[in-house]
N, C-alpha and C positions, 0 to 999 in steps of 0.2 A: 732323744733321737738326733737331733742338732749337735750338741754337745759330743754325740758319739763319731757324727758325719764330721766337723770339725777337726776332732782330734786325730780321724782316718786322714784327711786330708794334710793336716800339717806334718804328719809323717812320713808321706809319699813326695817327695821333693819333684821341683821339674823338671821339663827336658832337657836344656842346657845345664843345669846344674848337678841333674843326674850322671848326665856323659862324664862331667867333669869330675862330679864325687869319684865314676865307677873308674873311669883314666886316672886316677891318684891313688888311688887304691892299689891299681895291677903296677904300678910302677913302684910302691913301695913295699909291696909285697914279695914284687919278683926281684928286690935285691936280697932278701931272705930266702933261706934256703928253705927248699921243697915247698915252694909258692907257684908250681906249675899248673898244683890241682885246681887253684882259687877261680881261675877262667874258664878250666874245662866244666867247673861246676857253675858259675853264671850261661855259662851257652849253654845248658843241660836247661838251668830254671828259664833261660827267655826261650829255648825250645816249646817247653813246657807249657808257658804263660802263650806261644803263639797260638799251641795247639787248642789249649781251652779258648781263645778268640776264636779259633775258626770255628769250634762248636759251637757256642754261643752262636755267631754269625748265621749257622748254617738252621740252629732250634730259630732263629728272628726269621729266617725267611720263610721257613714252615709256620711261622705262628702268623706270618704276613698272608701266608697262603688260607690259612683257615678263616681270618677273618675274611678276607675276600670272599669265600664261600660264603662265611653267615653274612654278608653284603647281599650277594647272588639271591641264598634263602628267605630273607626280608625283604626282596623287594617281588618274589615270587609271592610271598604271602600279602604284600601290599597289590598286587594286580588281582588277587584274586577276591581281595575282600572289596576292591573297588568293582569287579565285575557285580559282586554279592551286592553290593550299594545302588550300584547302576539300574538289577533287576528289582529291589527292593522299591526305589522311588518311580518305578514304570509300574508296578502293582499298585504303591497305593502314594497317586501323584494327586487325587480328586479329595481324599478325604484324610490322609495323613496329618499330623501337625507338622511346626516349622521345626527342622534341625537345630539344635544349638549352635552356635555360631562357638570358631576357635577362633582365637588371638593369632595373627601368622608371626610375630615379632620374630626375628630369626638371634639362633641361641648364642648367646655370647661366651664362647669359650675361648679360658686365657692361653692356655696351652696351646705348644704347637705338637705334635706327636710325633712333627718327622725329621725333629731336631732332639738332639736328646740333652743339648745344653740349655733348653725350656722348662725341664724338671725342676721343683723345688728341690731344698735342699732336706726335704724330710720325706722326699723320696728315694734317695743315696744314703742314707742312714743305715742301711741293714738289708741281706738279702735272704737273710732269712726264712723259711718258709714253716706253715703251722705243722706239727709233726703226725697230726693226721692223715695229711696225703698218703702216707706209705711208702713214702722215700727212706731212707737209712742216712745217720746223721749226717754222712759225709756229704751227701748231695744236697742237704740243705746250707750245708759253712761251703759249698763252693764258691772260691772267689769270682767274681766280677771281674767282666774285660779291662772296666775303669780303675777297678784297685788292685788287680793284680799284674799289671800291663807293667812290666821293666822299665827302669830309665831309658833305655833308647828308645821306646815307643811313645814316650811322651811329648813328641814334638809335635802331635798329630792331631790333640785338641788342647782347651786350655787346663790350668789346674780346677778341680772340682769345690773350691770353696768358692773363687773368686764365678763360678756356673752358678751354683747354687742361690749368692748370694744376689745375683743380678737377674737370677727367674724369680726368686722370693720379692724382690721390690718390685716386679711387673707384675707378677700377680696379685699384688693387694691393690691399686686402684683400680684395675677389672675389673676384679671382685666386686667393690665399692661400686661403679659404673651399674653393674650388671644387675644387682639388688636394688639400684634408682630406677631404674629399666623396665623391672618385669613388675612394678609393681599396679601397675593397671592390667597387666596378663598374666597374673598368676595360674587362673583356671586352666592355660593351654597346657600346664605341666605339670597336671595330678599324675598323669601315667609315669610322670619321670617321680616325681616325691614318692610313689608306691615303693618305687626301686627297691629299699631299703627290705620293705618286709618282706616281700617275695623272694630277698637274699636271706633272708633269715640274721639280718644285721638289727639289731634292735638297739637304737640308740645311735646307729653308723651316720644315721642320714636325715633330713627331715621327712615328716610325716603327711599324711593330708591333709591337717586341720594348721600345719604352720606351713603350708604350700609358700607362701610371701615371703618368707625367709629362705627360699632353699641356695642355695650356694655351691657350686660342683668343685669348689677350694676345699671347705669344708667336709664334702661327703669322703672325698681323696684320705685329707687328712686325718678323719676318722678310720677309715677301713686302712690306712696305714699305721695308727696307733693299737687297731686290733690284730694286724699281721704282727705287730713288734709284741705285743704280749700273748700273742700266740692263743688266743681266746677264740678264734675266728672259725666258724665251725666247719665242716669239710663239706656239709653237706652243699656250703656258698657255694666254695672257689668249682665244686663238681658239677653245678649245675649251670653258670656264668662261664666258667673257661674252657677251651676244648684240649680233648687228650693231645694236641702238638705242645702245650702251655705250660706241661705238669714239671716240667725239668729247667722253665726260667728262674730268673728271679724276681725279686719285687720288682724294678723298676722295668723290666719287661712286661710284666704282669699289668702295672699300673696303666701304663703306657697302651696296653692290648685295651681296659676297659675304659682310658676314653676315647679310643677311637670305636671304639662298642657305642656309649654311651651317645659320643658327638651323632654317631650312625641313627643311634634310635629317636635324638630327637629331631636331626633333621626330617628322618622320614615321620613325624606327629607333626611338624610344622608344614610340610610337605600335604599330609594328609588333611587337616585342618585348612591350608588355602585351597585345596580340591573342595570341599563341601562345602566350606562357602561362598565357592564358585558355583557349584553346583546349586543351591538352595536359592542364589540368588537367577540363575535360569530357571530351574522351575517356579520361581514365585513370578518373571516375567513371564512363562508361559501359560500357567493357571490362569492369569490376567487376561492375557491379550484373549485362553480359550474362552473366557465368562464373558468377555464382550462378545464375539463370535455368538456366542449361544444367548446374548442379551439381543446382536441385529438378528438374528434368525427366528428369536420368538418373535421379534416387532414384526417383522416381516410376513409372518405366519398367521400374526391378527390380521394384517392390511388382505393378506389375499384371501382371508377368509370374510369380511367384513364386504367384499369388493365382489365375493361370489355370491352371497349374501343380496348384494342390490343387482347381482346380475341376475338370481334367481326372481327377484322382485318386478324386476323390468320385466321378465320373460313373460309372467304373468300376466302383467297388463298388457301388453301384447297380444297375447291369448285373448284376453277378455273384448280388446279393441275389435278385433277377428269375427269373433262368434258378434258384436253388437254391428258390425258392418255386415256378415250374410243377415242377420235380421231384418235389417235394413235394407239389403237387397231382398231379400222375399215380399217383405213391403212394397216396394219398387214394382216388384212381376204383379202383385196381386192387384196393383193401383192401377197397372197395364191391363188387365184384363177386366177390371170396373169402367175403364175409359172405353173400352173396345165394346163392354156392353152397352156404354149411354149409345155410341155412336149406331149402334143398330136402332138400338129403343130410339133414336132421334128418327131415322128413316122409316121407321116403323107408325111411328106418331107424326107423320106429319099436316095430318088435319088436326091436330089439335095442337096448335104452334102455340094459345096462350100457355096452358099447364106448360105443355114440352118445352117452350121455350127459358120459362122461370125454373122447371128444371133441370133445363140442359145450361143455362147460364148459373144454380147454382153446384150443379156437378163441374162444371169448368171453373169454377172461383175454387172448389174444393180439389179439384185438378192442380189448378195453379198453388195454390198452398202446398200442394204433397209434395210436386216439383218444387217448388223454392225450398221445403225443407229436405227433400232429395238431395239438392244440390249440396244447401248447406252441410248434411251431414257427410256427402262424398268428400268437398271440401277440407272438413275438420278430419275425417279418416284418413285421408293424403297428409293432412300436418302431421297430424300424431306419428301417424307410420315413420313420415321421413324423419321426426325426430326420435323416436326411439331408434331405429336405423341409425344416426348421426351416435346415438349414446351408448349403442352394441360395438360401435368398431374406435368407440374413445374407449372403451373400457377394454376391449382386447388388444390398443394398442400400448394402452396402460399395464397391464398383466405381463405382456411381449418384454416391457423394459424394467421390467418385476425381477420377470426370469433372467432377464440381460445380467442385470445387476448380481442376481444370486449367483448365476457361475462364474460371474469376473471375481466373486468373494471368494468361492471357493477354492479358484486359481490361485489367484492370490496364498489363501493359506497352505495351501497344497507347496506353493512354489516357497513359503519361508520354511515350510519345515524342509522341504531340503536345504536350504540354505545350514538352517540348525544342525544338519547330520554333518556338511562339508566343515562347519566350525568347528564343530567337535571332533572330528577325524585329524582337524589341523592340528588342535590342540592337545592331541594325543600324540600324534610324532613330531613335536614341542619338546614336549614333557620328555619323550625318548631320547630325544637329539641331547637333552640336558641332561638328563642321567646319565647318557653315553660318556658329555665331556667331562663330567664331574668322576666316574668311574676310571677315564682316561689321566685327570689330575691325580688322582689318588695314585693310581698305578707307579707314575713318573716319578711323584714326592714320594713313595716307598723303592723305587730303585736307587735313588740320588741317597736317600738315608742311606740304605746297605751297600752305598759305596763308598 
């Protein structure tokens, strides 16, 4: 293919040199007789060679148009599997395992797509297409804008070996770079090594199990040495490229799948920093909720532990209660013994010895009831005030119990909105960034097709 792109090249001379082959030509031709036709037939062929430019020009900007679309398509299906993602870890956020973590390393592509003097030169080799499409021979030997463009239109880029050769030496230390590169994040780009089977290129590309190896110089160069042998099945290019694509050529074609390509891995690099943004919020949130539910169980022993001795107090209470009316019935009943000596005194009063020894020892017995009266009125007044003192420490303790629980709950209450505003931010983020990268793209494909 080199050899063949070479020898295409050194036959097609350049722009000043062409002018000047074609100006010596018509001047020694038109001193010979019936040399009039020789020009009208060059303005015929660069007629010609203009009109196949414009179609060419005009199949690049339909085929710019369609990828745009599958752009459009993939990132509708990327909104939607991230909805799908979204609803997935809000079901099972308590007991799910942890997501695999991707590599975000953004992908080193050496190619520029919107320069076409980026091309190797085993890309310009051949425009050939496999004859399974269903095209008829002619439309696959159609010439190219770049080899079939007249001397006068060669002012317009450079000659195609001196292109070739200067993408070919840029893209082998890329390359080289690019494979030093991914070799800690090869796993981010199984969906990219699959590529190959799901093309039905067997052998085109690397596989899963040599992931570390993969190379997008390599894949190119492969599925360009299978277009050249024509091996390449129809059912690939039918399933990979769309019906505006079927009448390019290779170096259209090449050009369409990596901008495909570029498109699919930024959007896995893309997706990949989303979930491990994502995984890394939910495992803060899992967190902060187990502590939440670690102070709420503590919380829930203290006021059960704290009702527990309030239940306890109440009792003794009680029991304080009921042994003070006893003590007061004692009281009434000691009242009515003393009310009885006092008659029996007035009643006995000729016999003052007896009466007297028992009316002074009913007053000793008097006197003791009262001093233990006392005492126990006494100790019933303490007890009472301190359990009093210990019902409203403990209801003002419970008061800032409860204080506490709703300032938590506020609290939590008030971070998770916080979490919905970060998230809503960082979702017309992420918009504004696809907007401007959608807007570069757009710019860099009108500048190309001009």
């Amino acid at each position: 293919m080199a050899d063949t792109s070479n020898r295409g090249n050194a036959n097609r001379p350049s722009s000043s040199s062409g002018r000047r082959s074609a100006g010596g030509a018509g001047v020694t031709m038109g001193s010979r007789p019936g040399s009039k036709g020789v020009p009208r037939d060059l303005m015929s062929r660069e007629e010609e060679y203009m009109r196949l430019n414009a179609e060419l020009e005009a199949k690049t900007a339909g085929l710019i148009q369609e990828a745009e679309s599958v752009m459009r398509e993939q990132e509708e299906m990327l909104s939607r599997s991230l909805n799908r993602l979204s609803l997935g870890n809000a079901v099972d956020q308590r007991g799910a395992a942890p997501s695999p973590t991707f590599d975000t390393e953004p992908p080193l592509v050496s190619d520029d797509i919107s320069k076409p003097s980026s091309i190797p030169s085993t890309n310009l080799a051949s425009d050939r297409r496999p004859p399974s499409r269903g095209r008829p021979p002619s439309a696959n030997l159609r010439p190219s804008s770049s080899s079939a463009r007249p001397p006068s239109a060669g002012t317009r880029q450079q000659p195609l070996t001196a292109r070739a050769v200067t993408a070919g030496s840029r893209l082998a230390p890329k390359a080289k770079t690019r494979s030093k590169a991914r070799t800690t994040s090869a796993g981010a780009f199984d969906d990219v090594a699959v590529l190959d089977a799901g093309m039905g290129l067997e052998g085109a590309g690397p596989t899963v199990g040599v992931a570390n190896d993969f190379s997008l110089a390599d894949t190119i160069q492969a599925i360009e040495g299978r277009l050249d042998d024509g091996t390449l099945p129809a059912d690939t290019l039918d399933d990979v490229l769309p019906q505006a694509a079927e009448g390019m050529g290779s170096e259209a074609t090449i050009r369409f799948l990596k901008a495909k390509l570029r498109v699919m891995q930024e959007e896995v690099d893309r997706l990949s920093s989303e979930c491990n943004k994502k995984d890394e919020q939910n495992s803060k949130l899992e967190s902060r909720l187990k502590e939440a539910e670690d102070e709420r169980a503590r919380l829930q022993r203290t006021n059960t532990t704290q009702q527990t001795q309030l239940d306890k107090y109440k009792k003794l209470s009680e029991e304080t209660k009921r042994k003070n009316e006893g003590l007061e019935g004692q009281l009434a009943s000691l009242r009515k013994e003393v009310d009885s000596l006092k008659r029996n005194q007035k009643q006995s009063a000729a016999s003052q010895g007896a009466v007297e020894v028992r009316l002074n020892r009913a007053q000793e017995e008097a006197d003791r009831y009262k001093a233990e009266l006392q005492r126990a009125r006494t100790s019933s007044r303490e007890s009472s005030e301190q359990e009093r003192k210990r019902v409203e420490q403990l209801l003002a303790e419970n008061r800032r119990l409860d204080k506490q629980k709703n300032e938590l709950m506020n609290g939590f209450k008030k971070q998770l909105k916080l979490i919905d505003v970060l998230k809503r931010q960082k979702m017309h983020i992420e918009a504004a960034k696809m907007l401007s990268f959608t807007e570069e793209e757009f710019v860099k494909a009108l500048e190309w097709g001009n």
